[in-house]
N, C-alpha and C positions, 0 to 999 in steps of 0.2 A: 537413731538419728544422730548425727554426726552434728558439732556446732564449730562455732565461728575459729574459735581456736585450733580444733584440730583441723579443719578442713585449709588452713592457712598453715601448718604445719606442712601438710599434703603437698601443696602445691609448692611451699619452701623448696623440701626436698628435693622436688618432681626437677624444679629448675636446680637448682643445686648440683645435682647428680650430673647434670647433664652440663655442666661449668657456663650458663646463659646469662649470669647476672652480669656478667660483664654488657652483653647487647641491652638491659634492663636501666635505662632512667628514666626519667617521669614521664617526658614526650613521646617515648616510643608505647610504653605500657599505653598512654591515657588513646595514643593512635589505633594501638592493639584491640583496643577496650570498644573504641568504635564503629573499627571494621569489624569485630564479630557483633555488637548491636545491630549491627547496619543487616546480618546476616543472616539475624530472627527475624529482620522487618521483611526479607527476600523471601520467606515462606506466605507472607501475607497482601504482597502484592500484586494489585491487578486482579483480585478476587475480589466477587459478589461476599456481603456479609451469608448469605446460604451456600455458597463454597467454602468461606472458611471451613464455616460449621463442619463441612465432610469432610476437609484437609487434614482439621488437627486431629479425627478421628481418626487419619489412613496414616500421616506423617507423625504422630508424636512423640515419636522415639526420636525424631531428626530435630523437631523444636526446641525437644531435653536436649537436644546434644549441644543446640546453638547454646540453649541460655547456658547451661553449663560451664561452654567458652569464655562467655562474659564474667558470670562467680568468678573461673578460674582469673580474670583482668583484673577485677576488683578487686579481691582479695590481696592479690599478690601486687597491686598498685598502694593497697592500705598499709598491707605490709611493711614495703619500702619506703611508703612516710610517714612510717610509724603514727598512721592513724589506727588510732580502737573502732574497724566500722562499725560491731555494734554498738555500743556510745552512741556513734553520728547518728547512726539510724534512728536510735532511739529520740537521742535528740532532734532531733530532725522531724520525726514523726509529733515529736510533742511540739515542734512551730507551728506543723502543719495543722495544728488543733487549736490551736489557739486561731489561725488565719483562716481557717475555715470550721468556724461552728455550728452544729449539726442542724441549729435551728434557722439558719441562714444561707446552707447549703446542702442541706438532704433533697436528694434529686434534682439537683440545680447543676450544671456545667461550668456555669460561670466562674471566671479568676475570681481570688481571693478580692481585687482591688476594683472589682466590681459588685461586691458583695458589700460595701461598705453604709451604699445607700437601703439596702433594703430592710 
């Protein structure tokens, strides 16, 4: 399994090679980064939750491929501003725990700022 570093090495290159950093600052990347989310949401729309079910069975070679486009945004978005996204994740993951603890929101949907009264 491949981590955070090499797989942003990966994608350096991939544009590198190919002299694109020039087309590469923030707005375009973070537009990049959208329209391929937007791309994974395109497999899931206008389906029954029991079509999903079948879809991601028959298409999930094409799902891997969307989210993959997106890794490849983010990565090479972190990259360029020199953020460490593991760090952020990490960190990130640890607000998220604090904002929602497990006794206050195990099985509960609710926002964090809905979560305050309970």
């Amino acid at each position: 399994m491949s981590n955070i570093k090499d797989l942003t090495k990966k994608v350096r290159e991939f544009r590198d090679a190919r002299d694109w950093k020039q087309f590469h600052n923030p707005k375009d990347l973070a537009i990049s980064l959208t329209l391929e989310a937007a791309e994974v949401l395109e497999h899931f729309q206008w389906k029954s939750p029991q079509e999903i079910e079948q879809y991601v069975i028959s298409n999930s070679k094409d799902i891997a491929e969307e989210l993959a486009d997106v890794l490849y945004w983010v990565l090479l978005m972190a990259n360029d501003l020199h953020i460490d996204v593991s760090q952020a994740f990490l960190d990130k993951l640890q607000k998220n725990e604090a904002k929602y603890p497990v006794e206050k929101s195990k099985g509960n949907h609710k926002k964090y700022t809905e979560l305050a009264g309970e």
